[in-house]
N, C-alpha and C positions, 0 to 999 in steps of 0.2 A: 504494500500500500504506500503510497508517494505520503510526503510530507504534509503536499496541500490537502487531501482528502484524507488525514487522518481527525479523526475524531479529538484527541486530545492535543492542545497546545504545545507549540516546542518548547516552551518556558516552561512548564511542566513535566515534558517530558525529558528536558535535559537535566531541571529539578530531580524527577526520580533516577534518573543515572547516577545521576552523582551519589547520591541516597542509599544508596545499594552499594555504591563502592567503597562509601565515607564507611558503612557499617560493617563491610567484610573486613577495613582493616583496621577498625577500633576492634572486631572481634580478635583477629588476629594479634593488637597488642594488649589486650588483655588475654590472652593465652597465653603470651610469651611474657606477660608478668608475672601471673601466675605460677608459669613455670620456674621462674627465679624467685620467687617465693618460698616454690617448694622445696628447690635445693637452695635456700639459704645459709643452709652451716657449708655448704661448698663456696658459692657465689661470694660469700662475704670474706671467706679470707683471700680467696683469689683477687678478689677490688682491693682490697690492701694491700696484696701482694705487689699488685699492680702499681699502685701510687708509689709505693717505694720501691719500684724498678725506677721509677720515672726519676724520682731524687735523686738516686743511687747508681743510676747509670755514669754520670760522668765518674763518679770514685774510682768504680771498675773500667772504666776503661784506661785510666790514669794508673792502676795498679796492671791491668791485662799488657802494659807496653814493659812492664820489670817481672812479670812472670806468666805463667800459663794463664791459661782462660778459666780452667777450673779451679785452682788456687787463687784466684782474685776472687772469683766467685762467694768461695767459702770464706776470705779474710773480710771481703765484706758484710756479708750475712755476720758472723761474728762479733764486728767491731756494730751491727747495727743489735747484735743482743745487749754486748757492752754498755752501750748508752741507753739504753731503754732500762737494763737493771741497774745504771746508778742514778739515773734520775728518779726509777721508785724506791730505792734504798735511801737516797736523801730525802726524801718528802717522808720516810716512814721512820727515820731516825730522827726527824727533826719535830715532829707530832710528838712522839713518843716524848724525845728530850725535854720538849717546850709546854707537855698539858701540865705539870703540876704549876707553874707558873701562869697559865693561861688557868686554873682554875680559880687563882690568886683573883686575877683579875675581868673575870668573867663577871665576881662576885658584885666588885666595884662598879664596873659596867653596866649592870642589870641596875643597881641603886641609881646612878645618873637618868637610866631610861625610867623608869619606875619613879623619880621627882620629876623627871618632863614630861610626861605625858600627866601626871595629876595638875603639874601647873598649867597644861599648855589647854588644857581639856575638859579639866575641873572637876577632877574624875577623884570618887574618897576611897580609903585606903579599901571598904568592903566590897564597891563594886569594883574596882581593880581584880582583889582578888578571885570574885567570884567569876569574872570575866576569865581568868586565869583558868580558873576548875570548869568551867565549861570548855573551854579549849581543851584540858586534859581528857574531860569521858568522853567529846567527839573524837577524840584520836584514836582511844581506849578502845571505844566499841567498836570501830572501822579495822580496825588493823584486828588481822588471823595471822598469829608469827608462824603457826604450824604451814599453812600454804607459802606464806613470804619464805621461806626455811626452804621448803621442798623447791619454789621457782628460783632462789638464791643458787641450788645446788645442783639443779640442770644448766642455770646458765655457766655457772663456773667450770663445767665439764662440757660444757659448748665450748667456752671461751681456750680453756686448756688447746681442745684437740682444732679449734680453728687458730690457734696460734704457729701449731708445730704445719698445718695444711700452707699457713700463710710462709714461712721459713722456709719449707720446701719447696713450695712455687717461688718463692724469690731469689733460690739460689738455682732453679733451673731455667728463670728466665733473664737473667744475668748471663750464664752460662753456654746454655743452648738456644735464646732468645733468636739468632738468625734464624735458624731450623725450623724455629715454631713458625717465626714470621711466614719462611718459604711454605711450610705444610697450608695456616690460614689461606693464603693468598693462592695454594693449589689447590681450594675446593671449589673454587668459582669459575667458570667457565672463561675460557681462552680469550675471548674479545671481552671478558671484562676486567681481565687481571691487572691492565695497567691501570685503570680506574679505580680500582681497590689498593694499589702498590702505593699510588700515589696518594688516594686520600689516608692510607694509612699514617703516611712519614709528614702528614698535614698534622693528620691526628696527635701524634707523639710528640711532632714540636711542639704543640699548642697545651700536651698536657703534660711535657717535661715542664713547660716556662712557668705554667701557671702553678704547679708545687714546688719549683724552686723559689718564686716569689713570694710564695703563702708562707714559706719556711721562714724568710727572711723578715715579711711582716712579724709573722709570731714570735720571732728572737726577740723583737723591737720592743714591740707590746711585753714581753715576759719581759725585759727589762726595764723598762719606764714603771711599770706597775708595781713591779718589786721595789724600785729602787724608791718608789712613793711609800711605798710599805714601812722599809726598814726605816723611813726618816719618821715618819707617824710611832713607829716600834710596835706596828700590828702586829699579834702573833702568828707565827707561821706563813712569814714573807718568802724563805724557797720556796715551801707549798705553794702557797699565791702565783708564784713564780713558774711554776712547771703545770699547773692549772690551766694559768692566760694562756700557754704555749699551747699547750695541746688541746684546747679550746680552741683555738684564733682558726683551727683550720677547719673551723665552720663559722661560715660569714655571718655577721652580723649577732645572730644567735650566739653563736660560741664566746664573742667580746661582751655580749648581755650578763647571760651566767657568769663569767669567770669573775666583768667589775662586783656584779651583785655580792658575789664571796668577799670579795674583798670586802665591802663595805661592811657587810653585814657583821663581821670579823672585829670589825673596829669599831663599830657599834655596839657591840655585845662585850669589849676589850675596854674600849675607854669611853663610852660615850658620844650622842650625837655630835659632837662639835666636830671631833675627829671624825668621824663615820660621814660629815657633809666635806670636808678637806680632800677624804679618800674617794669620794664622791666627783668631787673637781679632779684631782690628779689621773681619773677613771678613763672621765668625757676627754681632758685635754690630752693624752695620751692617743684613745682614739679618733677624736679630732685627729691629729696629725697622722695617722693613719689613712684614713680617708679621706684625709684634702691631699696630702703629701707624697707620700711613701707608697701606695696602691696605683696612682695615676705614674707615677714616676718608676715605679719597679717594675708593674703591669706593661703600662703602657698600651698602643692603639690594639696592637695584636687581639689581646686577653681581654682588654677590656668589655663591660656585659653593662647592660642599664640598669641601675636600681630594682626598679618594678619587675626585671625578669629576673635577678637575683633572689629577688623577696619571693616569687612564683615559684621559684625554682625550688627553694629552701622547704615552702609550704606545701607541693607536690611531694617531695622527697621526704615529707615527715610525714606523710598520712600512708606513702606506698611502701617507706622500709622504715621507721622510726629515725632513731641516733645516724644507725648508718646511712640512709635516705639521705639525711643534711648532710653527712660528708659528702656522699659523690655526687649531690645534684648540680653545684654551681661549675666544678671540671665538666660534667659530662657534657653541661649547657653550653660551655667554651669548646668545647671538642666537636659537640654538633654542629655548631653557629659556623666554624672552621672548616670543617668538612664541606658545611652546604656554602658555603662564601666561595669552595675551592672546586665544585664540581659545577655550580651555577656561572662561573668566571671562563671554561671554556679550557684551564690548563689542563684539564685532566685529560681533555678530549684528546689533546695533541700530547701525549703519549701516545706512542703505537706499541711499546715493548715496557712489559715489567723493567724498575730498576734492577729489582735482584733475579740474577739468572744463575748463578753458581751457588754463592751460601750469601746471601742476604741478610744484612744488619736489622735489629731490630728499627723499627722506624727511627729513623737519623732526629737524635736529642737538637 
């Protein structure tokens, strides 16, 4: 039947084209999140693995020029256990060292808040207290420690065996990382491999730059905030300190929670006055952050809008939680790079994969 004697409109009917196509591949990506869902004790340490191939790539190639491929591999993996257990060995001696003194002054702390909120609120010592006791039994009756106990010790024995998955993928893609690249890129079909080759090493720039720079913000931020700490003499300033760091490398969120500790810390430590001071040295830290240090370390490359960072973040909390906010704002730089790089027409003019003998992992 021709166009002009069909019965329904082509506005319509190109409406339900679309309609049908838009929904076979919304089905499709929700199967395929799903499916990463289900293998999430695999998937998530592999995404880890991944992020710290990407940081870790230049160490090892820096060490692969003074020795083997497979002895870099593992000197790296090791020096990255190295640092991971003395930054929890400090943060767990310095708790430990600093609560009888932080219990000192919790005490005091609590008296400062407990006169400013009666002054400020006009609030008498009895409904303070009873304010207090009602906060106790809604805590009381909500919390079941026997289930918090049992989900405590599943996740701990997830965490264990996605640690040792994450170490072993990161020292075989260190390693053997060409290999895998060549295997990926030969399961695609012969006239699409240079198109894949190349948005691959699109890909890898985009997500080596953007956790070398995240690394480099977080050093910043863990030092400016600490360094606001020990002058205030909040307790448990390394802590503070290795908190913001490994916070920072979820955006916007991660610099929320890590200031909140702080404050909160030095509120409960010495009283509002400090707790508004640590408050200021917070914002003006990450101030400098986001006007500064992200436009200038980022730069055009990496750089994402606000609004799709913020999207990004809240898509990535509802489909994986914690880990969700890690990889949402890379992955949104890695997409945005890939389609910038295959809509631009270079990939076209590829006619031949880069790697044809043993191919580098996507060139850092």
């Amino acid at each position: 039947m021709s166009n002009e004697t069909s019965p329904v409109p082509r506005p319509v009917r190109a409406a339900s084209d679309w309609a049908w196509r838009l929904l076979l591949l919304a089905f499709g990506l929700v199967a395929f999140l799903y499916l990463l869902g289900f293998l999430s004790e695999v998937v998530i340490p592999l995404v880890v693995a991944t992020l710290l191939t990407a940081l870790l790539a230049s160490v090892h190639q820096r060490l692969s020029r003074r020795m083997p491929r497979g002895p870099a591999a593992g000197l790296t993996v090791l020096g990255t256990i190295i640092v991971i257990v003395g930054l929890l060995t400090l943060v767990g001696s310095q708790i430990s060292g600093g609560f009888g003194d932080m219990a000192q002054q919790v005490g005091s702390g609590v008296t400062q808040i407990r006169d400013w909120i009666r002054g400020t609120f006009k609030i008498s010592d009895t409904q303070f207290d009873g304010y207090v006791d009602q906060l106790k039994t809604a805590l009381e009756s909500n919390a079941d420690l026997r289930q918090t106990a049992a989900r405590a010790g599943v996740t701990a024995t997830h965490a264990v065996a996605g640690t040792f998955i994450s170490l072993f993928a990161l020292f075989f893609f260190l390693y053997d990382g060409p290999r895998i690249w060549l295997w990926v890129v030969g399961l695609f079909p012969r006239t699409a491999r240079a198109r894949i080759d190349s948005s691959g090493g699109v890909a890898w720039h985009q997500l080596t730059a953007y956790v070398r720079a995240t690394l480099l913000v977080a050093a910043v931020d863990a030092v400016g905030i600490t360094l606001g700490a020990v002058v205030l003499r909040v307790p448990f300033a390394p802590a503070i300190g290795v908190l913001v760091f490994l916070l920072s490398f979820i955006p916007i969120v991660g610099a929320l929670l890590s200031g909140a500790v702080a404050v909160v810390l030095a509120l409960v430590a010495h009283g509002p006055v400090t707790a508004a001071i640590m408050l200021g040295v917070v914002i003006l830290v990450q101030q400098l952050e986001a006007h500064v240090l992200q436009p200038f370390i980022l730069g055009r490359s990496v750089r994402i809008h606000p609004l799709g960072v913020i999207l990004a973040i809240a898509t990535g909390a509802v489909l994986a939680g914690i880990v969700g906010t890690l990889v949402a704002v890379p992955t949104l730089a890695v997409v945005n790079a890939v389609w910038r790089h295959l809509v631009s027409g270079d990939a076209a003019a590829d006619s031949v994969p880069h790697h044809t003998e043993d191919p580098a992992v996507p060139p850092s």
